[in-house]
Backbone as ProteinMPNN parsed JSONL, in Angstrom:
{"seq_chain_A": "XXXXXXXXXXXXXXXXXXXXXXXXXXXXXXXXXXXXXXXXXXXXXXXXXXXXXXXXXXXXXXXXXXXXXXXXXXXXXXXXXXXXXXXXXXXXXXXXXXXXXXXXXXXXXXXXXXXXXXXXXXXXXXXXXXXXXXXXXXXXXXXXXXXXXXXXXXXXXXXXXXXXXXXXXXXXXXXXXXXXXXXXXXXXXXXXXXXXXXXXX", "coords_chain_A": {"N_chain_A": [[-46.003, -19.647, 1.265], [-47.188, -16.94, 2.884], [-48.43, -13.217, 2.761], [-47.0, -11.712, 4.913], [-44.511, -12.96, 5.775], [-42.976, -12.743, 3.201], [-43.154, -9.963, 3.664], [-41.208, -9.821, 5.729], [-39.28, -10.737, 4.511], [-38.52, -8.744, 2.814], [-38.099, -6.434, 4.276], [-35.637, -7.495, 5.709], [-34.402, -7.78, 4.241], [-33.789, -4.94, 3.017], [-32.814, -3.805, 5.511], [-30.208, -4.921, 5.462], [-29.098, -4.145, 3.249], [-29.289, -1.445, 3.595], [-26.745, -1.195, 6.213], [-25.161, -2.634, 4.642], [-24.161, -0.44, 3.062], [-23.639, 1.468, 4.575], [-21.505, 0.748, 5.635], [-19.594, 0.156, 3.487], [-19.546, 3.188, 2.923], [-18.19, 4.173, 5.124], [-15.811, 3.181, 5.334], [-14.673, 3.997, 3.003], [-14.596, 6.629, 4.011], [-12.065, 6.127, 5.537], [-10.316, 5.369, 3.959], [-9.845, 7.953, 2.563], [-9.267, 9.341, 4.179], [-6.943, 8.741, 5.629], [-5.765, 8.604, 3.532], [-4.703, 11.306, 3.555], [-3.132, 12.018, 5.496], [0.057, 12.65, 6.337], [2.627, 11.49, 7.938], [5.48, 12.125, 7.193], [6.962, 13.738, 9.468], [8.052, 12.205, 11.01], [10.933, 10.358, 12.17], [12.316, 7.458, 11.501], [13.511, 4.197, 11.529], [13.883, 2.775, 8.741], [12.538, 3.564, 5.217], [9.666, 2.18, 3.509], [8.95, 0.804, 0.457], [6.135, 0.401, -1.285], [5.798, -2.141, -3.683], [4.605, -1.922, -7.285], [3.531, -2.024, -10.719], [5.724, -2.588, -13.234], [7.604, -1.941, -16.211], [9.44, -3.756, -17.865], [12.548, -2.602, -17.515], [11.89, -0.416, -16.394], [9.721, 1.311, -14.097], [6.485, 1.971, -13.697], [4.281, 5.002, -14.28], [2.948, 5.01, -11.972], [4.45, 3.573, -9.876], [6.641, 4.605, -10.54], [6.229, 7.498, -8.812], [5.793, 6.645, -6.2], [8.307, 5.845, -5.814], [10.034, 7.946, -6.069], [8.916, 9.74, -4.447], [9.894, 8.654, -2.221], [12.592, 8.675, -2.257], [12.843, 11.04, -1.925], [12.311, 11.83, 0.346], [14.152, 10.169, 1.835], [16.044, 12.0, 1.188], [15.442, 13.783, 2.648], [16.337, 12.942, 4.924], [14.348, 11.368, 6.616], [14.834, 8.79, 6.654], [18.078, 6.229, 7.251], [17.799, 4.52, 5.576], [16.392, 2.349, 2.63], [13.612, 0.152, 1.625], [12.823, -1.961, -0.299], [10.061, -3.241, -2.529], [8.774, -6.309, -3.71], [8.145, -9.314, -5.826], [8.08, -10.506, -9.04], [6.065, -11.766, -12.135], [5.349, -14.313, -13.929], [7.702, -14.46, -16.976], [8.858, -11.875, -16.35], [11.706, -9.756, -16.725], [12.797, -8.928, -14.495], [12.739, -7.855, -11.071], [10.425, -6.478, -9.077], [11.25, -5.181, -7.009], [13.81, -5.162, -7.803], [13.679, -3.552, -9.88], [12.898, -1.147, -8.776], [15.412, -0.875, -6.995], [17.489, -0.114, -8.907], [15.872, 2.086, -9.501], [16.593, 3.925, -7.778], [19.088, 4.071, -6.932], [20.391, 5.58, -9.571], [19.012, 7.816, -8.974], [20.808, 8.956, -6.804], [20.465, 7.388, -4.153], [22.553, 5.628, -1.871], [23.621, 1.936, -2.94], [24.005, 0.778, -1.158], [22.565, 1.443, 1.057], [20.148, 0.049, 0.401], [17.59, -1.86, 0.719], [16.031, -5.093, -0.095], [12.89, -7.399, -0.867], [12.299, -9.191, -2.336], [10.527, -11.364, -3.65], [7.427, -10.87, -2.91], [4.065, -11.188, -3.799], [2.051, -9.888, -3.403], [0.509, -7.136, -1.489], [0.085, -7.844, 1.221], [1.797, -10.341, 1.088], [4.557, -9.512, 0.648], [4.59, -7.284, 2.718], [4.638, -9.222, 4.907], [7.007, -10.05, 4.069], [9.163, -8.011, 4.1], [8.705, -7.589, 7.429], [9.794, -10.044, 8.339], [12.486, -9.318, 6.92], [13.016, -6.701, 8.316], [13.416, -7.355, 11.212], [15.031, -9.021, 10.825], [17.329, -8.052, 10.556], [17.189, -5.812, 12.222], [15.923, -3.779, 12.103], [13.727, -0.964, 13.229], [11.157, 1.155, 13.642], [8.965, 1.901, 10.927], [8.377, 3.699, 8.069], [6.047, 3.57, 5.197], [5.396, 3.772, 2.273], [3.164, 4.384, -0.414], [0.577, 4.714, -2.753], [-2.232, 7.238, -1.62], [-4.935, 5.716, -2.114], [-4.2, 3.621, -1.233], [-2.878, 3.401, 1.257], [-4.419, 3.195, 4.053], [-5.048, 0.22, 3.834], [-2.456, -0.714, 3.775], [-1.036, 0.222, 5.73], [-2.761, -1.399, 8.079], [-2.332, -3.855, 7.073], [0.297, -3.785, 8.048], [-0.013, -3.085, 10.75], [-0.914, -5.488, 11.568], [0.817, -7.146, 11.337], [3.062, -7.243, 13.007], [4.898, -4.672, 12.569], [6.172, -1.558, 13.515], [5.136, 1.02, 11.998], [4.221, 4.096, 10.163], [2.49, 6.024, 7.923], [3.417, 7.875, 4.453], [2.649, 9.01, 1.878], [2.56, 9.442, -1.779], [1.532, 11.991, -3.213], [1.664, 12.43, -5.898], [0.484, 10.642, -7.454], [-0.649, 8.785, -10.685], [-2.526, 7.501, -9.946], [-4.151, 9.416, -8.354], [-4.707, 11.334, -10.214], [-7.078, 12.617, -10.972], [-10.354, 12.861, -10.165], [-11.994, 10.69, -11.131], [-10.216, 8.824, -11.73], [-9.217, 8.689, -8.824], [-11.312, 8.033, -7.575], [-11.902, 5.152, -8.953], [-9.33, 3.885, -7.84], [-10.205, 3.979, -5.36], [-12.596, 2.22, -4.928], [-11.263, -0.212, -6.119], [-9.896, -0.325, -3.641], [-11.604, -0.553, -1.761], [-12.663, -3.194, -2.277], [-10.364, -4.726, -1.954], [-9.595, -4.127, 0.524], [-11.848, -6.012, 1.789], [-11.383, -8.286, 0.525], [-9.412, -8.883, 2.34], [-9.637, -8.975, 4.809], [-11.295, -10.772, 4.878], [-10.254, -13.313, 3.938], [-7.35, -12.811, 4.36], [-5.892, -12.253, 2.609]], "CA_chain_A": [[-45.353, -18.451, 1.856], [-47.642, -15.965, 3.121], [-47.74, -11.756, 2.733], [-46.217, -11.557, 6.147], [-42.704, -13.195, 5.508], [-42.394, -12.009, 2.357], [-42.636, -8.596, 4.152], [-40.153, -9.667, 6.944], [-37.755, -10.707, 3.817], [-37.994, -7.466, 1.894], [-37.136, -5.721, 5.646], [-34.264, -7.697, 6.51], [-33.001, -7.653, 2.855], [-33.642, -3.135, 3.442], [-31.478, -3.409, 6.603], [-28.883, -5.498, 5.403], [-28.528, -2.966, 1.781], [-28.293, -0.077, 3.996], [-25.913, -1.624, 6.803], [-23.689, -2.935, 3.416], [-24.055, 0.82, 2.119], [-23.266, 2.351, 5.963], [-19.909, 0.329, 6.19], [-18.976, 1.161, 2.325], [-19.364, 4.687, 3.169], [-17.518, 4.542, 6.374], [-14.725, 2.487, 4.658], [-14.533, 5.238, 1.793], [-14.387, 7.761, 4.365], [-11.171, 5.986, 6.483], [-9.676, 5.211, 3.064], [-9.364, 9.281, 2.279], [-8.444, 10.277, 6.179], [-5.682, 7.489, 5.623], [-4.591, 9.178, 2.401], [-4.587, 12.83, 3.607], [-2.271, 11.949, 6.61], [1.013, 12.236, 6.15], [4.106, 11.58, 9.199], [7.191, 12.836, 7.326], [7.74, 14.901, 9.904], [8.515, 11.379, 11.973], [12.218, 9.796, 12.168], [12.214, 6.105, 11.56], [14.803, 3.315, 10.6], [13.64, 2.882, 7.072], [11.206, 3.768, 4.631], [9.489, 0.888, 2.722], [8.262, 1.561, -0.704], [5.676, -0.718, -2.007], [5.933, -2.091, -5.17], [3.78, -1.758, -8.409], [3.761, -2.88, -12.24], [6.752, -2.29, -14.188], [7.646, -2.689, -18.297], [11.02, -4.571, -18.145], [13.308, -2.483, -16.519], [11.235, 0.892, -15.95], [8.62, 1.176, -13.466], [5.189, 2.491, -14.119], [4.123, 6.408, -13.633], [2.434, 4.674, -10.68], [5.77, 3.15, -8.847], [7.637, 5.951, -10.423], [5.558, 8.62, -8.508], [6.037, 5.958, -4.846], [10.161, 5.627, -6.264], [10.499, 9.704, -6.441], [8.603, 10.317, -3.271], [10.897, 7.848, -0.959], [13.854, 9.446, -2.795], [12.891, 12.557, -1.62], [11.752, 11.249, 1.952], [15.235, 9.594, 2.022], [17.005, 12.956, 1.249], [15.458, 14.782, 3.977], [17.096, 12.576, 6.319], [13.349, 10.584, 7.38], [15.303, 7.273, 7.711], [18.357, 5.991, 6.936], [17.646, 2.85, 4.614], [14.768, 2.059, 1.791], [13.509, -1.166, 1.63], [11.906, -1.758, -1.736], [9.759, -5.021, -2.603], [8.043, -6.706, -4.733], [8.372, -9.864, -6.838], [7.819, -10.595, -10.563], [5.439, -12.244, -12.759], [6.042, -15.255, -15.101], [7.925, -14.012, -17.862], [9.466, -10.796, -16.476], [12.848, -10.674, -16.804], [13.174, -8.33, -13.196], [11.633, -7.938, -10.045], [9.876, -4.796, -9.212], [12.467, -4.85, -6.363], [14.945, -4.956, -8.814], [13.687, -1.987, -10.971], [13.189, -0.302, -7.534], [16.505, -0.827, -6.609], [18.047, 0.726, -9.928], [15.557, 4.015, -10.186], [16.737, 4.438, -6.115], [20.341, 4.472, -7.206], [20.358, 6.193, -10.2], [18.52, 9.214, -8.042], [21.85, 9.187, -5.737], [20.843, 6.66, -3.229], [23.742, 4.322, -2.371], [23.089, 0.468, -2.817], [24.282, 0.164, 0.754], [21.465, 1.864, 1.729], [19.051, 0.054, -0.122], [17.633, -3.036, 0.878], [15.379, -5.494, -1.126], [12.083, -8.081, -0.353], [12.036, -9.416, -3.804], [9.783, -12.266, -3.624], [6.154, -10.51, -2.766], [3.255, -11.158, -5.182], [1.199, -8.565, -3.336], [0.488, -6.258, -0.671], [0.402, -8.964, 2.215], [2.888, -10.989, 1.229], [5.505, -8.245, 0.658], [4.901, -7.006, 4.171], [5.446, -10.363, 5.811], [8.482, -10.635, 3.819], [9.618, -7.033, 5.211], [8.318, -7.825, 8.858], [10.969, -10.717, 8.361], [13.784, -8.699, 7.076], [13.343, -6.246, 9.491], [13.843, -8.505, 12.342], [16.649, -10.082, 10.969], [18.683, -6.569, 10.232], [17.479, -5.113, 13.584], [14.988, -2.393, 11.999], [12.903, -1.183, 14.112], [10.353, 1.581, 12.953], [9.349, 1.961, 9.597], [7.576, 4.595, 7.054], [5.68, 3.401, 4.263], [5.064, 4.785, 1.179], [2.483, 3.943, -1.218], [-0.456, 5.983, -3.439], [-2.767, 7.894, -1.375], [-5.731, 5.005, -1.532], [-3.757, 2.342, -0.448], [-2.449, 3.867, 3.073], [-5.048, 2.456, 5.058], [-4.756, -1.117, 3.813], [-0.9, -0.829, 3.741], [-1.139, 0.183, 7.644], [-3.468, -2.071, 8.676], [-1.55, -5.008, 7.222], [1.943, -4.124, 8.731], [-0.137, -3.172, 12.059], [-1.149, -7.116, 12.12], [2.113, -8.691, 11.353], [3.412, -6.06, 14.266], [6.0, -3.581, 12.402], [5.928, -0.032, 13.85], [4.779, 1.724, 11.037], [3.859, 5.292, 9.841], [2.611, 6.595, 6.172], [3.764, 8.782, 4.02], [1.346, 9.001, 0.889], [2.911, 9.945, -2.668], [0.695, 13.046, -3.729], [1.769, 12.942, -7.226], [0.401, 9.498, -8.126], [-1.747, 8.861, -11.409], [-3.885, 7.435, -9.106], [-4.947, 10.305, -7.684], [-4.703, 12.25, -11.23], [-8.766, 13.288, -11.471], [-11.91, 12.534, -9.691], [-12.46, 9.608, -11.813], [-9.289, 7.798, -11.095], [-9.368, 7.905, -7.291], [-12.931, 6.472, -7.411], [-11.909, 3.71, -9.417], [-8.715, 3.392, -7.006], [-11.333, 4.014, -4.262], [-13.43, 1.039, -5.288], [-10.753, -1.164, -5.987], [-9.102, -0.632, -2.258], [-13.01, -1.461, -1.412], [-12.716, -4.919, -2.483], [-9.155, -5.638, -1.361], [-10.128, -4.604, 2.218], [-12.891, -7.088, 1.862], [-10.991, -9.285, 0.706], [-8.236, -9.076, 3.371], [-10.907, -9.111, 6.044], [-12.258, -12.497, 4.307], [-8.956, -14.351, 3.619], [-5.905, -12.34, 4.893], [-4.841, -11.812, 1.361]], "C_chain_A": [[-46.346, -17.298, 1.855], [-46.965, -14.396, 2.911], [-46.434, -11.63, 3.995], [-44.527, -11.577, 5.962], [-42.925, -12.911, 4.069], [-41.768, -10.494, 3.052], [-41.562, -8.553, 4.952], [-38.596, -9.618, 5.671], [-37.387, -9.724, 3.288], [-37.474, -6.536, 3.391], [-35.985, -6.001, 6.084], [-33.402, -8.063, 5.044], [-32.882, -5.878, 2.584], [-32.29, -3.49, 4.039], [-30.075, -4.137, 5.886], [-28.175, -4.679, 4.195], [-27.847, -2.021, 2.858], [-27.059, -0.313, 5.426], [-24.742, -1.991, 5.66], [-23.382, -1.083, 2.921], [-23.235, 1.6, 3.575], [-21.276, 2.147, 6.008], [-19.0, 0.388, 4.726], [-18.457, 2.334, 2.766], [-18.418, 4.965, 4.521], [-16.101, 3.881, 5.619], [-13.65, 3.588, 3.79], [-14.023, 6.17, 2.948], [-12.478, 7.527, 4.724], [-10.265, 5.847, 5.334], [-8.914, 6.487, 2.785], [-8.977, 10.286, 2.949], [-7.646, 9.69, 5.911], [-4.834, 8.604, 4.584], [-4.389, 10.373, 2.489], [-3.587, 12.521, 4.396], [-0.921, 11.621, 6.142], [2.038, 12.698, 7.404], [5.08, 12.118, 8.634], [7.788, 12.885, 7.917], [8.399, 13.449, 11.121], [9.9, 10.468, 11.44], [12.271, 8.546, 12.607], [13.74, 5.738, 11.13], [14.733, 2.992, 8.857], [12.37, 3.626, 6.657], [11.104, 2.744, 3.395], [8.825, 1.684, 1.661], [7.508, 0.217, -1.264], [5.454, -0.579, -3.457], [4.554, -1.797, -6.14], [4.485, -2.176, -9.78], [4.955, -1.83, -12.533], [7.051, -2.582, -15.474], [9.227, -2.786, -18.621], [11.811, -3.592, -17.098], [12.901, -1.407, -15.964], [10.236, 0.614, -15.46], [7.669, 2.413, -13.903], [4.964, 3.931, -13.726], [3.505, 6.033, -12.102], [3.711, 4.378, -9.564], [6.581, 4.06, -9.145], [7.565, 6.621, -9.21], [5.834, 8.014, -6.615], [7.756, 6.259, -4.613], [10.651, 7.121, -5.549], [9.702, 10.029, -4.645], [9.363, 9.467, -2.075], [12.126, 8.485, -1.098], [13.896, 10.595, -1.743], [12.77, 12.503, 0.32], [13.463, 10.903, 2.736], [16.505, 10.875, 1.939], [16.437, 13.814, 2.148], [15.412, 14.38, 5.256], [15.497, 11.758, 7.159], [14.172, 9.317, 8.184], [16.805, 7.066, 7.43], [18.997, 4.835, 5.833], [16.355, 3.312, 4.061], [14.693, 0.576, 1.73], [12.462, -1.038, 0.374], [10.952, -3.306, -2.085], [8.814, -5.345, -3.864], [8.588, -7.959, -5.822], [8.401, -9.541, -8.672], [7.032, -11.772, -11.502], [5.844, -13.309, -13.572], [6.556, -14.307, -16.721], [8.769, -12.657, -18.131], [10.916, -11.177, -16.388], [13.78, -9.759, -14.917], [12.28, -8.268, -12.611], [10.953, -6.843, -9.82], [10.586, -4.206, -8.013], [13.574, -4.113, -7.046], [15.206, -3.659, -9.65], [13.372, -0.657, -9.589], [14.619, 0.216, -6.943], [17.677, 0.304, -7.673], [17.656, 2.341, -10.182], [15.908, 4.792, -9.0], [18.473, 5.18, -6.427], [21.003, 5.392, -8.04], [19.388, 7.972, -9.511], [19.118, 9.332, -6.929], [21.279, 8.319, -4.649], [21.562, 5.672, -2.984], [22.963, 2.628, -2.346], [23.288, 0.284, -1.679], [23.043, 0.397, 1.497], [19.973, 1.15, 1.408], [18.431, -1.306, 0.33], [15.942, -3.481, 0.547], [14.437, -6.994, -0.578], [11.724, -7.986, -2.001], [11.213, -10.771, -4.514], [7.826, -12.304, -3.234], [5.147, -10.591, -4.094], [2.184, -10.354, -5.021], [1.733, -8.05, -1.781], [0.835, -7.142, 0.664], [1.501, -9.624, 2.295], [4.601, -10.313, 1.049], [5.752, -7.774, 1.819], [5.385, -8.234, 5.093], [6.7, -10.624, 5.193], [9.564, -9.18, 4.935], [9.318, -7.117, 6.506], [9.679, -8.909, 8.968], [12.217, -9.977, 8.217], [14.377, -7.563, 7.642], [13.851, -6.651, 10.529], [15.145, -8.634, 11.92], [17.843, -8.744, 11.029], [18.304, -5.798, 11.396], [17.095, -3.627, 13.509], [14.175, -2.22, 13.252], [11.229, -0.622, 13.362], [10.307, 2.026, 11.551], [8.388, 3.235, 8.865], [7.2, 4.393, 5.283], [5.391, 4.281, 3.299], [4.408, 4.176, 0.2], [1.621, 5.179, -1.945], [-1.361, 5.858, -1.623], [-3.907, 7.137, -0.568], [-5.116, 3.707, -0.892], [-2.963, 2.141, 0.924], [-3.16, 2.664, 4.02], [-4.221, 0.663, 5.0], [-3.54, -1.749, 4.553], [-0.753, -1.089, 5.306], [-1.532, -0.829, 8.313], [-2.484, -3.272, 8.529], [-0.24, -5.132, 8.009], [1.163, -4.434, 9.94], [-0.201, -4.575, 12.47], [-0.053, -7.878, 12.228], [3.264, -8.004, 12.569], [5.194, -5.095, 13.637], [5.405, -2.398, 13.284], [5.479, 0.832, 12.644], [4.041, 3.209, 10.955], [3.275, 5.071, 8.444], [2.911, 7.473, 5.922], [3.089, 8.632, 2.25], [1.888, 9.9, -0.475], [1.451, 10.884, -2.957], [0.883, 13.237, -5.502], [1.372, 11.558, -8.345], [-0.712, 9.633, -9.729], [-2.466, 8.238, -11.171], [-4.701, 8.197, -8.709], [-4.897, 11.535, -8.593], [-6.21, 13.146, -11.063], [-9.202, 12.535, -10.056], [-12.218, 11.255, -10.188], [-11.09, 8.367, -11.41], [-8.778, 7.474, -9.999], [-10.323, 7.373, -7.242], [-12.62, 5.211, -7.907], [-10.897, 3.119, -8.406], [-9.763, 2.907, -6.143], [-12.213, 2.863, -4.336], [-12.356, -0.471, -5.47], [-10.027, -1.577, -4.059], [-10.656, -1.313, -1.193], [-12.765, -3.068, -1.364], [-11.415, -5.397, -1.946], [-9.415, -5.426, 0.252], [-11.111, -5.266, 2.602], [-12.309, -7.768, 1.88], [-9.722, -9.95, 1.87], [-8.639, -9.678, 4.401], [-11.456, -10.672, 6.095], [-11.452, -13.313, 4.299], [-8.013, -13.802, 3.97], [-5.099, -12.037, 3.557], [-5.241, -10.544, 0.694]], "O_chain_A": [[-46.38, -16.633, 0.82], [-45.765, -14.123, 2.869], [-45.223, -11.489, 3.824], [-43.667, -10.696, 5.987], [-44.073, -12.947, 4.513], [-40.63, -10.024, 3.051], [-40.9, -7.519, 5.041], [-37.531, -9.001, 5.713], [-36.187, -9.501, 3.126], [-36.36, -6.013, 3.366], [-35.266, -5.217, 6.703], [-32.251, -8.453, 4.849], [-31.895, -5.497, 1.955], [-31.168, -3.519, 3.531], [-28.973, -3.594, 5.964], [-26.954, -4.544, 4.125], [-26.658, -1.789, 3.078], [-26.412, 0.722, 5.58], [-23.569, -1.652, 5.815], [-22.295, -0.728, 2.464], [-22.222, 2.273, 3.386], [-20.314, 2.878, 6.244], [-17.798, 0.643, 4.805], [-17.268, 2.571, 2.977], [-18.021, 6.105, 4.762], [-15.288, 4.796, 5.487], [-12.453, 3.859, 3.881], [-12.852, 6.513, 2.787], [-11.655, 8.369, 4.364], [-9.15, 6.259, 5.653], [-7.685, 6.469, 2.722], [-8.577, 11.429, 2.728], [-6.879, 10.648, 5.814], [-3.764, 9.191, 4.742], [-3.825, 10.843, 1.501], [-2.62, 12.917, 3.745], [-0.671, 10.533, 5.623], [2.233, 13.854, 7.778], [5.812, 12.734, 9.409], [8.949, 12.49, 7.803], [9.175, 13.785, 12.015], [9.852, 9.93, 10.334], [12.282, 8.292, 13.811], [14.679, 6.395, 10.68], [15.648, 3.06, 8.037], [11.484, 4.121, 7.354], [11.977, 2.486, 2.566], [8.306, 2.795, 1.768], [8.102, -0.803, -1.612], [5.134, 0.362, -4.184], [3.51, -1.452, -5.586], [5.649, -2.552, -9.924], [5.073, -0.657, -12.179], [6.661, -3.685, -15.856], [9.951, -2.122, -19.362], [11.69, -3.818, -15.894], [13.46, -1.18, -14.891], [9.552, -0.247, -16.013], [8.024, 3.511, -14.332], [5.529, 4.187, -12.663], [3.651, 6.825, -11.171], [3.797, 5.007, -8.51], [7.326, 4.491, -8.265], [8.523, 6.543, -8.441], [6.05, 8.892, -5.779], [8.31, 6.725, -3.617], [11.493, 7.254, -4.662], [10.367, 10.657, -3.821], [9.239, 9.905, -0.931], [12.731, 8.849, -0.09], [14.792, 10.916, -0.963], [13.234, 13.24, 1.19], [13.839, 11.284, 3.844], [17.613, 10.77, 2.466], [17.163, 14.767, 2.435], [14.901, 14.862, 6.267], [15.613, 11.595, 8.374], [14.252, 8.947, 9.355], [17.143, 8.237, 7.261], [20.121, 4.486, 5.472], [15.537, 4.121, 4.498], [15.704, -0.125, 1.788], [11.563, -0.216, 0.195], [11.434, -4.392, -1.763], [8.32, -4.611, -4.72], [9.431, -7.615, -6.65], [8.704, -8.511, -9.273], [7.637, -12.843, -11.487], [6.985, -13.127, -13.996], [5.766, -13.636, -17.385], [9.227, -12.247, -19.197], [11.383, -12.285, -16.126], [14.889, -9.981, -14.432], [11.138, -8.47, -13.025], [11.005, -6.102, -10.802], [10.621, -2.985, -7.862], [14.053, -2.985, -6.931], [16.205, -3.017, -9.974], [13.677, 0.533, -9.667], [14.889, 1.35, -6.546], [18.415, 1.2, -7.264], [18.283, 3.3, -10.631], [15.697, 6.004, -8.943], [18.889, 6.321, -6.225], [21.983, 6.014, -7.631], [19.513, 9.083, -10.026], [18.476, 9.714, -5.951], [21.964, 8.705, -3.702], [21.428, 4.692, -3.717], [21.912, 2.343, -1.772], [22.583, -0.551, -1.112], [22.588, -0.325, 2.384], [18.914, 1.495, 1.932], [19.356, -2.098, 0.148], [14.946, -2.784, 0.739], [15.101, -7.778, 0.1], [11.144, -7.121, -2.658], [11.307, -11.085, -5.701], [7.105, -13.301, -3.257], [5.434, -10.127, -5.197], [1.428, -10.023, -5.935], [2.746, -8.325, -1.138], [1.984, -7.041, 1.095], [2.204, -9.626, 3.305], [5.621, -10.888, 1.427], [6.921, -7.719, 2.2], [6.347, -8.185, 5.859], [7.479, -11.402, 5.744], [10.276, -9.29, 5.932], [10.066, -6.26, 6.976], [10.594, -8.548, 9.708], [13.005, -9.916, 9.16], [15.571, -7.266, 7.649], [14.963, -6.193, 10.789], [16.168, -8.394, 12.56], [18.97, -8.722, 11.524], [19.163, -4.967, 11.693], [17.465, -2.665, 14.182], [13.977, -3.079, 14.111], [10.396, -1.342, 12.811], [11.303, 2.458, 10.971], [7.5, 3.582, 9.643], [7.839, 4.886, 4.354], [5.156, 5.471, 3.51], [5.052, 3.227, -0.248], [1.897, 6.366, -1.772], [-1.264, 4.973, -0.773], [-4.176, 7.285, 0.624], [-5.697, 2.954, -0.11], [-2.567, 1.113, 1.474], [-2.679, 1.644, 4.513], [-3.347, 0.128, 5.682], [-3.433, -2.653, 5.381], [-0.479, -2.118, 5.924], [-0.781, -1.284, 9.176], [-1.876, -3.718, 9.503], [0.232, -6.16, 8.493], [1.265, -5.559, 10.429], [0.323, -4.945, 13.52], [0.135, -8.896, 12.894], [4.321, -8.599, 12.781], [6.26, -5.009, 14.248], [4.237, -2.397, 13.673], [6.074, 1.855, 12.982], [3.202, 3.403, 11.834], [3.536, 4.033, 7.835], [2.897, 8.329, 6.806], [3.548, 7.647, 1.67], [1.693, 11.111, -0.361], [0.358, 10.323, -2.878], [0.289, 14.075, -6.179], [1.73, 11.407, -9.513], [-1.496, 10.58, -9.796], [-3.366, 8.098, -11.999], [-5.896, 7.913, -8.63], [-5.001, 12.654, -8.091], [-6.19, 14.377, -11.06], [-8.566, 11.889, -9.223], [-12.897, 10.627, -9.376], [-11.23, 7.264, -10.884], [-8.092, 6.47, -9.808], [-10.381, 6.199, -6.876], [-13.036, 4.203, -7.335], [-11.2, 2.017, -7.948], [-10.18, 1.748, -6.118], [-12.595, 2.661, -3.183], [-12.667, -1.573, -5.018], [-9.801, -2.655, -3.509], [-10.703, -2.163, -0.303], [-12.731, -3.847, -0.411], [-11.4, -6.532, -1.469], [-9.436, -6.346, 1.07], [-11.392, -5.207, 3.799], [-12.181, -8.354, 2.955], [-9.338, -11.101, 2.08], [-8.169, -10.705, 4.889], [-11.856, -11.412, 6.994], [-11.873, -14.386, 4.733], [-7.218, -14.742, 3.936], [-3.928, -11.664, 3.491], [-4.569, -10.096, -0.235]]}, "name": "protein", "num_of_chains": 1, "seq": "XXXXXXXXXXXXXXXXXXXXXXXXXXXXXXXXXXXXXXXXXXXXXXXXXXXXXXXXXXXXXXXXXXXXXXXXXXXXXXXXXXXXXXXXXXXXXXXXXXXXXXXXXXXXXXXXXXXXXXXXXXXXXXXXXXXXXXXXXXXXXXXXXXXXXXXXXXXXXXXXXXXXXXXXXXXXXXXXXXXXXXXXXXXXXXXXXXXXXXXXX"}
């Protein structure tokens, strides 16, 4: 192996760093335009709340902070329905539906109103379950609600499985507590839109 190709490999291993670093940084950017944007002000058929960890029957300051901002979404007349989702882990003894469903009611929304996709083990599969039980109940448009960094993703996935969708972006998450804990969000929504991109999951 001659100087030559060595030199061609250290050039086309340059371009390919800063092309990986270009589409990071552009990623990052669409991640924190995603999470500034918020529709409210738009009148849908529901608003979906995606799930997060819970500790038995109370959900996390994280799904709290999603819980409390649909609540509030839901009392200023956005939609008339919540759709809440989320499975449960080996060993729990509820779903994160389930504890969705209870912190919705207990903050005056009726159970009639509430409706439940309680079999999701993430972000993907949660939306294709709601893309289904939309359909079948004759939703049409919807308004998500998640933290701040996970807009984009959230969007992107309904846009593929073809809901109508909006966001609406909890501002009070402890995701987005500091500087230090949106970057780490910020880095993790990195790798799941890789990995979505790579496998659909």
């Amino acid at each position: 192996m001659g100087p030559p190709f060595r030199g061609d490999l250290v050039r086309l291993g340059l371009a390919w760093a800063l092309g990986a670093v270009a589409v990071a940084g552009y990623a990052t950017f669409r991640i924190w335009q995603q999470g500034e944007t918020d529709e409210r002000d738009r009148r849908v058929d529901a608003i979906v709340v995606l799930g997060a960890t819970h500790y038995g029957s109370r959900p996390s300051p994280v799904f709290a902070a999603r819980l409390d901002h649909a609540a509030e979404l839901f009392a200023a007349g956005v939609a008339p329905r919540v759709i809440v989702t989320g499975g449960k882990l080996e060993g729990d003894a509820f779903t994160e539906a389930d504890v969705a469903r209870a912190y919705l009611q207990d903050r005056g929304i009726p159970g009639a109103a509430i409706l439940a996709e309680s079999t999701g083990r993430d972000t993907a599969e949660s939306l294709a379950n709601v893309a289904a039980l939309m359909e079948d109940a004759g939703i049409g448009a919807a308004m998500l609600v998640s933290d701040r960094t996970h807009m984009l993703r959230t969007l992107w996935i309904a846009d593929d499985l073809g809901i109508v969708a909006h966001g609406s972006p909890t501002r009070i998450s402890p995701a987005d507590r500091d500087p230090g804990a949106r970057a780490r969000a910020t880095l993790h929504e990195l790798g799941a839109l890789a990995q979505y991109l790579l496998i659909g999951r």
